[in-house]
BAVOTI-831727 format. One line per 10 residues: number of its first residue (from 0); their letters; for each residue x, y, z of N, C-alpha, C, O, CB. Coordinates in steps of 0.001 Angstrom, whole numbers. Glycine has a CB too. Example, Ala and Ser with C-alpha at 12.3 -4.5 7.8 and 13.67 -1.06 7.14 Angstrom:
0	AS	13190,-5690,7800,12300,-4500,7800,13200,-3300,7800,14236,-3319,8465,11308,-4473,9046 | 12850,-2250,7080,13670,-1060,7140,12900,30,7870,13409,1138,8039,14084,-598,5725 $
END
This chain:
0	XXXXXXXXXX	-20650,23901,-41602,-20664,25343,-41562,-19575,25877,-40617,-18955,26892,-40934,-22043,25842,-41131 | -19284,25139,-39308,-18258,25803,-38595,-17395,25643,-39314,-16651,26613,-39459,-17931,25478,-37370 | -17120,24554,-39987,-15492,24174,-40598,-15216,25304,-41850,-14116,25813,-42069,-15396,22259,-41402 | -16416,25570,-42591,-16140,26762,-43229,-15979,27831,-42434,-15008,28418,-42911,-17019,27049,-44082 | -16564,28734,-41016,-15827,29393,-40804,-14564,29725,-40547,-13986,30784,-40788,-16150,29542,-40481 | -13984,28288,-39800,-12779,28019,-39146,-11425,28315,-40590,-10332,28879,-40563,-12941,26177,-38414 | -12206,27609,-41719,-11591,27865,-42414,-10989,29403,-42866,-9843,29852,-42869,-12122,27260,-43025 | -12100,29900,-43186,-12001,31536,-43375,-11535,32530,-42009,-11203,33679,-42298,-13609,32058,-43834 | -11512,32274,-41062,-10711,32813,-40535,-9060,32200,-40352,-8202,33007,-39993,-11394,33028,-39531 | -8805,31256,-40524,-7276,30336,-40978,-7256,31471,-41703,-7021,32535,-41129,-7107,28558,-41866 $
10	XXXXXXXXXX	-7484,31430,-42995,-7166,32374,-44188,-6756,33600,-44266,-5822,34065,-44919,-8016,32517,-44826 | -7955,34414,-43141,-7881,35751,-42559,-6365,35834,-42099,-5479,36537,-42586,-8987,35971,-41299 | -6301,35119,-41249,-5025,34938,-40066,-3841,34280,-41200,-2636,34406,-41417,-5512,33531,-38417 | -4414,33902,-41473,-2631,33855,-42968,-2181,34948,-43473,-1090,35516,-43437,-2827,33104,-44691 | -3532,35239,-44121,-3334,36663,-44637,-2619,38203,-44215,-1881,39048,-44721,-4419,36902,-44743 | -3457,37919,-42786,-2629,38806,-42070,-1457,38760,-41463,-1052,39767,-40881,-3126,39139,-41364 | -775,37699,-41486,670,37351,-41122,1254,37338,-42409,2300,37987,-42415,911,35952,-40327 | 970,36849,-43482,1284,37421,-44766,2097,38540,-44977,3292,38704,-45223,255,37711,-45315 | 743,39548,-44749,589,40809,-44971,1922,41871,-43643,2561,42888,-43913,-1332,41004,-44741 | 1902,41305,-42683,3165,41721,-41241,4093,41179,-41816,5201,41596,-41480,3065,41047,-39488 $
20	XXXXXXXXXX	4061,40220,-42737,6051,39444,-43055,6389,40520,-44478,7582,40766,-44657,6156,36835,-43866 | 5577,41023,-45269,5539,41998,-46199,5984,43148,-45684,7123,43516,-45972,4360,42160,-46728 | 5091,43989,-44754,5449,44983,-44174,6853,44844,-43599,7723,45315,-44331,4512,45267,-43313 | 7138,44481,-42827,8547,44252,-42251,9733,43976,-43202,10881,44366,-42989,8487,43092,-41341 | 9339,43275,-44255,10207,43227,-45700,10391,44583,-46130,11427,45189,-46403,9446,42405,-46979 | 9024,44993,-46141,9548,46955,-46819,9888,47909,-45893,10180,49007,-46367,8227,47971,-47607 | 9949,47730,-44142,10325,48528,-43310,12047,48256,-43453,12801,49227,-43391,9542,48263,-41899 | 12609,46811,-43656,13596,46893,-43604,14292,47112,-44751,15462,47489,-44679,13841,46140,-43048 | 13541,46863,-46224,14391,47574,-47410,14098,49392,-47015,14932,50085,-47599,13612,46989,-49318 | 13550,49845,-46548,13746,51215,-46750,14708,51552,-45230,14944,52726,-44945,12084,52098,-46957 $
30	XXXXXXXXXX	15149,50556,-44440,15722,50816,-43665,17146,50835,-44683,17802,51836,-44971,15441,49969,-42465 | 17354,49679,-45043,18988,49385,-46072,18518,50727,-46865,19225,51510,-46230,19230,47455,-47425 | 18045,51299,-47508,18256,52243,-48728,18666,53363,-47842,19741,53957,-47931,16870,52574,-49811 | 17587,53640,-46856,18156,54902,-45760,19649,55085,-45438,20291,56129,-45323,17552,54674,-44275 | 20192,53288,-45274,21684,53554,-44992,22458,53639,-45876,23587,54004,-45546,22264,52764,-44308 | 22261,53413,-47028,22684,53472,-48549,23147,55210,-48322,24255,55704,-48112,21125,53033,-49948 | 21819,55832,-48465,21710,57246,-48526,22754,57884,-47509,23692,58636,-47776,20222,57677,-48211 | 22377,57425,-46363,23772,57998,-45166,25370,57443,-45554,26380,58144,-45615,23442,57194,-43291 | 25288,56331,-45735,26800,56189,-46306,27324,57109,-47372,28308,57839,-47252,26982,54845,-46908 | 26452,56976,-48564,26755,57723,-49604,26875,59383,-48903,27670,60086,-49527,25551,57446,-50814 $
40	XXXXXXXXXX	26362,59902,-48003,26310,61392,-47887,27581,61658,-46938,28322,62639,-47006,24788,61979,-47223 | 27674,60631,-46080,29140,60505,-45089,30623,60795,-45993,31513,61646,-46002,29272,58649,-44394 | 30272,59487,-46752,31143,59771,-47612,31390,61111,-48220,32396,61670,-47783,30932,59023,-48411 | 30589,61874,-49286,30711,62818,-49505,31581,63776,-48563,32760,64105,-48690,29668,63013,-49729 | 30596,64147,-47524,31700,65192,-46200,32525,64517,-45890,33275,65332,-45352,31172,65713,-44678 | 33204,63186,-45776,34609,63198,-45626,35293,63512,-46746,36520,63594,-46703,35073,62058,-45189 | 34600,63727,-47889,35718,63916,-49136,35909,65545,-48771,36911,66240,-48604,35026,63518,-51083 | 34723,65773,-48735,34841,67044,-48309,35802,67856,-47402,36415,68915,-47538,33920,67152,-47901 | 35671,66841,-46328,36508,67604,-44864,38035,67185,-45037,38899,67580,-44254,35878,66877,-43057 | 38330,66260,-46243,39909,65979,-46353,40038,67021,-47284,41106,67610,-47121,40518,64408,-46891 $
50	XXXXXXXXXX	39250,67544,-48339,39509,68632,-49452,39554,69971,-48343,39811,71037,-48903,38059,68722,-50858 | 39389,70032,-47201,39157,71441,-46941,40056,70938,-45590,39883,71712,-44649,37354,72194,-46854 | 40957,69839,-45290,42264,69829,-44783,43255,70059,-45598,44305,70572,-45211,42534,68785,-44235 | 43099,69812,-46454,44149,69696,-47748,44569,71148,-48037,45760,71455,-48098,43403,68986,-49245 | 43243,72333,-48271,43334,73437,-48539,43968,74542,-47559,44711,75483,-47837,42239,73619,-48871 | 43378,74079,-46177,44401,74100,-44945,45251,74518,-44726,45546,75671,-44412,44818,73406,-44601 | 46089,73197,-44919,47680,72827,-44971,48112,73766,-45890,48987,74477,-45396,48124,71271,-45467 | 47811,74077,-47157,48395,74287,-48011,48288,76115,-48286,49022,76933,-48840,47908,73272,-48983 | 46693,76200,-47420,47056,77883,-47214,48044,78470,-45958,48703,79506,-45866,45565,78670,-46931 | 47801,77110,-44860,49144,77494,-43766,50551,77307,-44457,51429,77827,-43768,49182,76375,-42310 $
60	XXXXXXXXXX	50955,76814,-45429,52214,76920,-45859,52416,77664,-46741,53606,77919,-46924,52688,75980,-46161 | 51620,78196,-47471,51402,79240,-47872,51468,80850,-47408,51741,81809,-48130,50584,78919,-48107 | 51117,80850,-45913,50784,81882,-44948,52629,82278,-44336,53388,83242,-44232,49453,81096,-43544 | 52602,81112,-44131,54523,81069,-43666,55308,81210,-44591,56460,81467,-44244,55205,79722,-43079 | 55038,81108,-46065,55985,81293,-46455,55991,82932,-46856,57071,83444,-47146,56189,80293,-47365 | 54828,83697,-46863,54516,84804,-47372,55025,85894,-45505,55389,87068,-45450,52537,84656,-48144 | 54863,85046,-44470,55486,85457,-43084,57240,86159,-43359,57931,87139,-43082,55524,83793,-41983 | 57286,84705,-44174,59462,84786,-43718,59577,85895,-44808,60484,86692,-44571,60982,82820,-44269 | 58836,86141,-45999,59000,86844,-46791,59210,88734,-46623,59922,89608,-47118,58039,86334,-47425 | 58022,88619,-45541,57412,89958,-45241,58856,89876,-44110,59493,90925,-44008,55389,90108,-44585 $
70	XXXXXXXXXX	59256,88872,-43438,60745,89484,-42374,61529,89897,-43423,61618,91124,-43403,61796,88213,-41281 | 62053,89468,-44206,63350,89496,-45188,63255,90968,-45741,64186,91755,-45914,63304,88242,-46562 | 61764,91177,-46004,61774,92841,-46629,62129,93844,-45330,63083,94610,-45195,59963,93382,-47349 | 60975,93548,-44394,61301,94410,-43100,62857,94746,-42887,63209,95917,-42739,60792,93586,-41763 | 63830,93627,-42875,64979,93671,-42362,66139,94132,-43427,67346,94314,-43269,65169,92388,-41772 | 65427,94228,-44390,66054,94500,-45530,65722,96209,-45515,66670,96994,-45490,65451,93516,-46861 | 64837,96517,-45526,64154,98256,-45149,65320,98412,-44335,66341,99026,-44646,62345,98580,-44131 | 65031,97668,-43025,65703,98036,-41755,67473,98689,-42251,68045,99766,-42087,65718,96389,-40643 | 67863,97336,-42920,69238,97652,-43552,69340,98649,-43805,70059,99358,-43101,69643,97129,-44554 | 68576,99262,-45095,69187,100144,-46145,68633,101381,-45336,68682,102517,-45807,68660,99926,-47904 $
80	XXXXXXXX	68175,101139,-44258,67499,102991,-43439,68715,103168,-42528,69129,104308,-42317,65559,103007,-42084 | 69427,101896,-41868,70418,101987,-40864,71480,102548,-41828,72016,103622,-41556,70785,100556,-40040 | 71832,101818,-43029,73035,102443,-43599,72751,103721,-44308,73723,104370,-44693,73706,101515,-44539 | 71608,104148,-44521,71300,105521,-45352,71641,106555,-43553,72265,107616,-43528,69001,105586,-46337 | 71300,106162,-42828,71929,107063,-41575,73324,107298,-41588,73928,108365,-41478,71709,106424,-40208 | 73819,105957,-41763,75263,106610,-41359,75827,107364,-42581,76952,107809,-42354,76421,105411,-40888 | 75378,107613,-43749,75665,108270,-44246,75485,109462,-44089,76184,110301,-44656,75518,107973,-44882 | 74753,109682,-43485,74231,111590,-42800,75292,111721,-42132,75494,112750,-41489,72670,111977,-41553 $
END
């Protein structure tokens, strides 16, 4: 009779180490999927944050070129008001 208990608690105690090597199997697959999920979302905002350097750049060169534009008229006004004077 003891040896049957001894037994059944062996069993118990398997079971439950079993059952902790399981758990820890699914704490650490949902740990890997979690990082799955963060890589994949990292990724994303860097695509992101290079698409919205990209747009950037390209509205600052954009901005300068519409700058030198707005001098060329100014100075061009400027011209044709200086020489419409000396015609007075």
């Amino acid at each position: 009779m003891i040896d049957e208990s001894m037994e059944r608690e062996k069993q118990h105690l398997d079971m439950e180490k079993e059952w902790e090597i399981l758990r820890l199997k699914r704490e650490k697959a949902a740990e890997e999927e979690m990082k799955i999920q963060i890589k994949a979302q990292e990724e994303i905002l860097l695509d992101q944050l290079n698409r919205l350097g990209e747009e950037k750049e390209s509205k600052d060169a954009e901005n300068i070129e519409l700058r030198n534009q707005l001098k060329v008229r100014k100075y061009l006004i400027l011209f044709m008001m200086t020489k419409s004077l000396k015609q007075i």
